[in-house]
RONU-409197 format. One record per residue (C-alpha): x, y, z; residue number from 1; residue in one letter. Coordinates in steps of 0.2 Angstrom, whole numbers, padded with zeros to 4 digits. Layout:
<sites>
<site><x>X</x><y>Y</y><z>Z</z><seq>NUM</seq><type>A</type></site>
...
</sites>
This chain:
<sites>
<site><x>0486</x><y>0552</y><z>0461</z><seq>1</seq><type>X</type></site>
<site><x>0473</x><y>0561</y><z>0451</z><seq>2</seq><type>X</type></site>
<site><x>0465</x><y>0580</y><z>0455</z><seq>3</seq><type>X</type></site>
<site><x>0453</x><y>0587</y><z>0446</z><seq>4</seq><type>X</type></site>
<site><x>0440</x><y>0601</y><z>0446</z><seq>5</seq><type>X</type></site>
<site><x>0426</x><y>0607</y><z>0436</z><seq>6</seq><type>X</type></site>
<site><x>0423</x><y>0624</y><z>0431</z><seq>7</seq><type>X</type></site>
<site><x>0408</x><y>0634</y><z>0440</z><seq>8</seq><type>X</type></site>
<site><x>0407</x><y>0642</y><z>0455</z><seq>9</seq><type>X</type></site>
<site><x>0400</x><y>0636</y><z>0471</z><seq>10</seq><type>X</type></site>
<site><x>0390</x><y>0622</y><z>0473</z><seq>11</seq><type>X</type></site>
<site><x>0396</x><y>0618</y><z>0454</z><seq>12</seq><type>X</type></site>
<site><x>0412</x><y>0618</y><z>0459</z><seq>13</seq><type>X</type></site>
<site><x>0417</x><y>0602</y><z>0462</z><seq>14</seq><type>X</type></site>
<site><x>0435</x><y>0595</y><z>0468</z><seq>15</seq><type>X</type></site>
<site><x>0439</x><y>0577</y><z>0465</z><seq>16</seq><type>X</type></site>
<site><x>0455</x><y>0568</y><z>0471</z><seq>17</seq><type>X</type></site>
<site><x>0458</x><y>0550</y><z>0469</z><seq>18</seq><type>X</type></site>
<site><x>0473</x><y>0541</y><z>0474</z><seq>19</seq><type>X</type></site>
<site><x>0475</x><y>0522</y><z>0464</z><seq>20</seq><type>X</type></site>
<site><x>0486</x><y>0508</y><z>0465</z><seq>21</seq><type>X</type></site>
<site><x>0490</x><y>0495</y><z>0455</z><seq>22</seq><type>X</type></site>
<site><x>0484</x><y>0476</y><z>0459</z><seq>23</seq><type>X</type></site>
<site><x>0493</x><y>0459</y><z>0455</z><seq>24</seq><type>X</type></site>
<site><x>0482</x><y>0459</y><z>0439</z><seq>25</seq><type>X</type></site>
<site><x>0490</x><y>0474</y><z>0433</z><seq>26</seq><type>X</type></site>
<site><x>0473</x><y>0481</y><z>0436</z><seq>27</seq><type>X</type></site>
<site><x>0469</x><y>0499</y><z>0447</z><seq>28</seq><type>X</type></site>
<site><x>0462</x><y>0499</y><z>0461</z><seq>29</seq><type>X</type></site>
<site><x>0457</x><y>0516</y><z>0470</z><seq>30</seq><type>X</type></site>
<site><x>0461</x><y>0519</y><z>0488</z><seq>31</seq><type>X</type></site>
<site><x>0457</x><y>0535</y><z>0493</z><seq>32</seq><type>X</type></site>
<site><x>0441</x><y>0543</y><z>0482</z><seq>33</seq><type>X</type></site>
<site><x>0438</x><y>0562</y><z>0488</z><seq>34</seq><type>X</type></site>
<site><x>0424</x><y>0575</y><z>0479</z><seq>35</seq><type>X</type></site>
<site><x>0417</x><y>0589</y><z>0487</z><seq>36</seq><type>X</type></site>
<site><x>0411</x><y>0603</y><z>0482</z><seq>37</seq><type>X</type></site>
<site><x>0416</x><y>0622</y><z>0485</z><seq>38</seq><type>X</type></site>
<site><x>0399</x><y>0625</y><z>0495</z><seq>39</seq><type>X</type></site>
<site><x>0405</x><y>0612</y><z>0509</z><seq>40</seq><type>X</type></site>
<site><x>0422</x><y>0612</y><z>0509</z><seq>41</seq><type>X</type></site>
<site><x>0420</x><y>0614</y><z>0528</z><seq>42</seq><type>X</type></site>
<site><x>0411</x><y>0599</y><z>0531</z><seq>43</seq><type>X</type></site>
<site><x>0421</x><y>0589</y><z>0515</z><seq>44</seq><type>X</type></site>
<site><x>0439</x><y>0598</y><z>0513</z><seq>45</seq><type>X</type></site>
<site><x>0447</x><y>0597</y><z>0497</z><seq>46</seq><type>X</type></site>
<site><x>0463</x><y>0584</y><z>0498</z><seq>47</seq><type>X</type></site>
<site><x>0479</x><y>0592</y><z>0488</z><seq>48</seq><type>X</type></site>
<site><x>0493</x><y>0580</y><z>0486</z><seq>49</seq><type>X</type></site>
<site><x>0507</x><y>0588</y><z>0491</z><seq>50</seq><type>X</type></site>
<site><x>0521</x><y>0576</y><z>0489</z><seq>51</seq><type>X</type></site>
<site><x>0528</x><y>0558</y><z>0495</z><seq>52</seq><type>X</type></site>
<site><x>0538</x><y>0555</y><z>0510</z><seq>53</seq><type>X</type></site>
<site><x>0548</x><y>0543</y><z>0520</z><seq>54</seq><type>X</type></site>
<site><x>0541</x><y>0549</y><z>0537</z><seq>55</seq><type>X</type></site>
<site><x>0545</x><y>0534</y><z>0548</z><seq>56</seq><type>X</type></site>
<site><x>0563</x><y>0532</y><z>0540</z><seq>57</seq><type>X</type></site>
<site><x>0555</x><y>0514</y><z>0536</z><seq>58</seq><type>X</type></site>
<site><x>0561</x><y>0516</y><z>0517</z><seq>59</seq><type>X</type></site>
<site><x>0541</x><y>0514</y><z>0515</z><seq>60</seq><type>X</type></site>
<site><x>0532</x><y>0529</y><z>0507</z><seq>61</seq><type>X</type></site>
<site><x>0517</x><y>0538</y><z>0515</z><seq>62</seq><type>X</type></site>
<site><x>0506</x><y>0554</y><z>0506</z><seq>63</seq><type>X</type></site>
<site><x>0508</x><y>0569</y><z>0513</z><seq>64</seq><type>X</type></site>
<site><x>0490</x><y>0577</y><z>0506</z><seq>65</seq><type>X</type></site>
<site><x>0484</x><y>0594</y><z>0515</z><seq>66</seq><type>X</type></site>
<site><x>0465</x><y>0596</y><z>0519</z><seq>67</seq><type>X</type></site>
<site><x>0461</x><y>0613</y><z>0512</z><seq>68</seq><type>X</type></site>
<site><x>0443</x><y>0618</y><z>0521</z><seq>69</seq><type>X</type></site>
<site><x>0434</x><y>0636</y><z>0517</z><seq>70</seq><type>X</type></site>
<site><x>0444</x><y>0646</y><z>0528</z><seq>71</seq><type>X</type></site>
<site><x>0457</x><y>0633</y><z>0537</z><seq>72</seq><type>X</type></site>
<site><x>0468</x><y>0619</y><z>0533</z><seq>73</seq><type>X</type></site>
<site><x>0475</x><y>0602</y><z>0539</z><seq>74</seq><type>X</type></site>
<site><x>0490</x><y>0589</y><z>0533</z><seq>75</seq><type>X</type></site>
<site><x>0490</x><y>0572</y><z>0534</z><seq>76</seq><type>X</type></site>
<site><x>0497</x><y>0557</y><z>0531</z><seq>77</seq><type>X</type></site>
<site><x>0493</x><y>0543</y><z>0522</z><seq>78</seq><type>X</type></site>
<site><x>0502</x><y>0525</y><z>0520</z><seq>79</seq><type>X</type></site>
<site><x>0495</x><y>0516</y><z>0506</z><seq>80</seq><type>X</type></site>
<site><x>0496</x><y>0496</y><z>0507</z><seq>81</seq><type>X</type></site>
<site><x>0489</x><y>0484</y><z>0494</z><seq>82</seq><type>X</type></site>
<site><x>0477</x><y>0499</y><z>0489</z><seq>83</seq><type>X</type></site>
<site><x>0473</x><y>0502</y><z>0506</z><seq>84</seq><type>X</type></site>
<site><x>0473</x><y>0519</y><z>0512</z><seq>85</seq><type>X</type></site>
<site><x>0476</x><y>0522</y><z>0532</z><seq>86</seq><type>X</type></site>
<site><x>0478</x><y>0538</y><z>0539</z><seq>87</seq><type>X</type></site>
<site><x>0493</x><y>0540</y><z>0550</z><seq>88</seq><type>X</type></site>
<site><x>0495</x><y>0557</y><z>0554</z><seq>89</seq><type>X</type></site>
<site><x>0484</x><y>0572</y><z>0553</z><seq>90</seq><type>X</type></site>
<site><x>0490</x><y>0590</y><z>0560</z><seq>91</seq><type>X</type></site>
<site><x>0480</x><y>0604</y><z>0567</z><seq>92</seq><type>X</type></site>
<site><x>0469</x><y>0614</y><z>0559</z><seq>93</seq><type>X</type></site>
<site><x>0476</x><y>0631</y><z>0554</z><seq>94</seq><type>X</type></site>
<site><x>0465</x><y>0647</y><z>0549</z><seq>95</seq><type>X</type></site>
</sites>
């Protein structure tokens, strides 16, 4: 998992998250890609990994990533197969 931003204000502000896997070539392989900029966070939130959890008790990991808009915020869940990204869960949104 990768977060980045750049410095700037505004539309220069850009957030980038990027969440890769490793292939069977030893290769990576990116499977969830995320920019956005601070002007359009409402339409594009920021993704902030927030940690790696077992949610399903299935002893398979899942991304628990919140969704950070201008003024509200989500958290979902992400299981991430064969660099394959699926959103599994995703909360309400709170102000």
């Amino acid at each position: 998992v990768l977060m980045a931003h750049t410095a700037g204000t505004g539309a220069a502000l850009r957030y980038v998250t990027i969440v890769a896997q490793t292939d069977s070539m030893g290769g990576m392989k990116a499977a969830i890609e995320n920019v956005t900029d601070a002007a359009h966070l409402d339409r594009t939130p920021r993704m902030r990994f927030v940690d790696v959890v077992d949610a399903e008790a299935s002893n398979r990991a899942s991304l628990l990533i919140q969704l950070q808009g201008q003024s509200s915020r989500q958290f979902a869940l992400y299981g991430v197969i064969a660099a394959k990204a699926d959103q599994t869960f995703v909360s309400g949104t709170t102000q």
